[in-house]
LUMDREN-760164 format. One line per 8 residues: number of its first residue (from 1); for each residue x, y, z of N, C-alpha, C. Coordinates in Angstrom, 1 decimal, m for minus. Layout:
% LUMDREN-760164
NUM> X Y Z X Y Z X Y Z  ...
END
This chain:
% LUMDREN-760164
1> 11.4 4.0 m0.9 10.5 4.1 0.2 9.1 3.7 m0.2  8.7 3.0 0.5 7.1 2.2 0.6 6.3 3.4 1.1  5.6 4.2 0.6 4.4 5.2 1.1 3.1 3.9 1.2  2.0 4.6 2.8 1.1 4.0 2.7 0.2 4.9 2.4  m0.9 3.9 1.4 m2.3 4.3 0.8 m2.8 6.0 0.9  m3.0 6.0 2.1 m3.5 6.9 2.8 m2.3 7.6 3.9  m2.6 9.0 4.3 m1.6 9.4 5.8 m2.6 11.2 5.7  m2.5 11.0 6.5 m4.0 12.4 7.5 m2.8 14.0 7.3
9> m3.3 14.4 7.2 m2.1 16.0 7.0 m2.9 17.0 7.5  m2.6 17.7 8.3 m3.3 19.0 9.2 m2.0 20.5 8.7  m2.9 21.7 8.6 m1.9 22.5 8.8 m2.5 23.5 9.4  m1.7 24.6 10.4 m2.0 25.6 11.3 m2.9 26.6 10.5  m2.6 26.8 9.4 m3.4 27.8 8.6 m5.5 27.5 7.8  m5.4 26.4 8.5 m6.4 25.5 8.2 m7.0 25.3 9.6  m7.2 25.5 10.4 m7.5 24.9 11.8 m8.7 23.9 12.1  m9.4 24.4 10.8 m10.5 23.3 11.0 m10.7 22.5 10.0
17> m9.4 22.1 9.2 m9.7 21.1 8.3 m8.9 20.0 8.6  m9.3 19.1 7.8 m9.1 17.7 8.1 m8.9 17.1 7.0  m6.8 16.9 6.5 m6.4 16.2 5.2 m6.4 14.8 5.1  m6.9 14.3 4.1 m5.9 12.7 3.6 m5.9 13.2 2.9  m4.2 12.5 2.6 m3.7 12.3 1.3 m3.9 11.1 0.9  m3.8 10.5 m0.7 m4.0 9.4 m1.4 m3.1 9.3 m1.8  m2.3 8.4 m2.1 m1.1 8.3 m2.2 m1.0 7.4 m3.5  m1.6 6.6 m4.1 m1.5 5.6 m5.0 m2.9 6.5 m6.2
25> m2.6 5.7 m7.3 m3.6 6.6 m8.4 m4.9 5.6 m8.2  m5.8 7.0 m8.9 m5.6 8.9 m8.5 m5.0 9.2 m7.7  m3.6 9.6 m7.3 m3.4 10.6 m6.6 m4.7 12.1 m6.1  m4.4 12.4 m5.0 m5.6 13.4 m4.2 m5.2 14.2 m2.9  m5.4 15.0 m2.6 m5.9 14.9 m1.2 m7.5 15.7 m0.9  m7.8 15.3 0.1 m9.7 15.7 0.3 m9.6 16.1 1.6  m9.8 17.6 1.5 m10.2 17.9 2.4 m11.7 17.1 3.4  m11.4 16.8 4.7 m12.9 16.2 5.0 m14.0 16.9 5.6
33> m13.1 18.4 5.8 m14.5 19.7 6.4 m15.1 20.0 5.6  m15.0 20.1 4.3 m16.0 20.2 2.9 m15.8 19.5 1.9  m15.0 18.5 1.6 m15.3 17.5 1.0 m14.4 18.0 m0.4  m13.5 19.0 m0.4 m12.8 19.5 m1.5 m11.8 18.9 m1.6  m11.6 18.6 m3.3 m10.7 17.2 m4.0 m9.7 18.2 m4.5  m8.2 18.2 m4.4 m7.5 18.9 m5.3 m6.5 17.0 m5.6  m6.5 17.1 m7.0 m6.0 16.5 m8.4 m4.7 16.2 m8.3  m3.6 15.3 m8.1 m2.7 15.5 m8.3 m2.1 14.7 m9.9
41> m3.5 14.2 m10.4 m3.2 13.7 m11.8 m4.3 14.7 m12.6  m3.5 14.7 m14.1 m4.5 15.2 m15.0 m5.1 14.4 m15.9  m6.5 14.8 m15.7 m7.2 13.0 m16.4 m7.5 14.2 m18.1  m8.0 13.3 m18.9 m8.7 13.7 m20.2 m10.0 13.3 m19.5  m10.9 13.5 m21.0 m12.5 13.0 m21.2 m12.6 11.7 m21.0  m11.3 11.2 m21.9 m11.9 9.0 m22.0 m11.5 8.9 m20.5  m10.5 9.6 m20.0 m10.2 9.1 m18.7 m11.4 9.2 m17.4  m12.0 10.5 m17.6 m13.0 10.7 m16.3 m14.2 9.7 m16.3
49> m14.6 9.4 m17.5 m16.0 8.0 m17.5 m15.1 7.3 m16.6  m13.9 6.8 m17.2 m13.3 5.2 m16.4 m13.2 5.5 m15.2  m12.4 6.5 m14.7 m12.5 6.8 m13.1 m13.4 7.6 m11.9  m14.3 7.4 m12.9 m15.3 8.3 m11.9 m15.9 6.7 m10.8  m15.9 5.7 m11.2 m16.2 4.8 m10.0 m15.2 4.8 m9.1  m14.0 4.4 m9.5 m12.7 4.3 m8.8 m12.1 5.0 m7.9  m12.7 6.7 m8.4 m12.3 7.8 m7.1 m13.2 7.8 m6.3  m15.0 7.7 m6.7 m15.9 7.4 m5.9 m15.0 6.9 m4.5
57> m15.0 5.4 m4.8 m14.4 4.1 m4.3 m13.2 4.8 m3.0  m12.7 5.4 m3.9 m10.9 6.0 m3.2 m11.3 7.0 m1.9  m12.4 8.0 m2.3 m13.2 9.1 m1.5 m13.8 8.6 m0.2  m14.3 7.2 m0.7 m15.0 6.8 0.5 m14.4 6.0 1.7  m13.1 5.3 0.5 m12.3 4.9 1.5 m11.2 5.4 2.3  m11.1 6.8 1.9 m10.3 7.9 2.8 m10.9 8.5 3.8  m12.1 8.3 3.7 m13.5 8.6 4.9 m13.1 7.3 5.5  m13.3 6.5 5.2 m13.1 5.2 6.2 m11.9 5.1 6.8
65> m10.7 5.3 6.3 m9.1 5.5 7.1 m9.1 6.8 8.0  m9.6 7.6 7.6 m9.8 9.0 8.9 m10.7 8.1 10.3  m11.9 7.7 9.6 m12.3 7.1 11.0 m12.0 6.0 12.0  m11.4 5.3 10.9 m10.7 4.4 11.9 m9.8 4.8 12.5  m8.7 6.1 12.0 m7.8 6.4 13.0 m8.0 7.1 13.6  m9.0 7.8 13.8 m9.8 8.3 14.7 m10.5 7.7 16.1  m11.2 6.4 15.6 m11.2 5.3 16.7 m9.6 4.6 17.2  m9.4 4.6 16.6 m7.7 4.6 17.6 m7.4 4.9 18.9
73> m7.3 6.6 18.2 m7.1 7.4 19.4 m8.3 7.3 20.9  m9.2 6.9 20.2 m10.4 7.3 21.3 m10.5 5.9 22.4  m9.6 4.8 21.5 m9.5 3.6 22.4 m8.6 3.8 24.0
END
């Protein structure tokens, strides 16, 4: 099965949060009500220098896939 990039995940126990998950590495998902990252990889030291642009990069662009499907709906 082909997973895409990104896919939005809501759960009743959360009512006011708002999931992506990341689906390709880093794995993630971020909450977008407070911006909280839980890890689904475990990096080292040499690892975090190298991907600290990359998740930047991943963070912003999961902010950009929430709003575009967001504009979706509102079409």
């Amino acid at each position: 099965m082909t997973l895409p990039k990104f896919i939005l995940g809501d759960n009743t126990a959360y009512p006011n949060a708002i999931f992506v998950i990341h689906t390709e590495f880093p794995r993630f998902i971020i909450n977008l009500e407070n911006d909280e990252v839980e890890w689904f990889e475990d990096f080292d030291a040499e690892d975090e220098k190298e991907l600290e642009h990359e998740t930047e990069n991943a963070i912003k662009d999961a902010t950009a896939f929430y709003d575009a499907e967001i504009a979706k709906y509102d079409e």
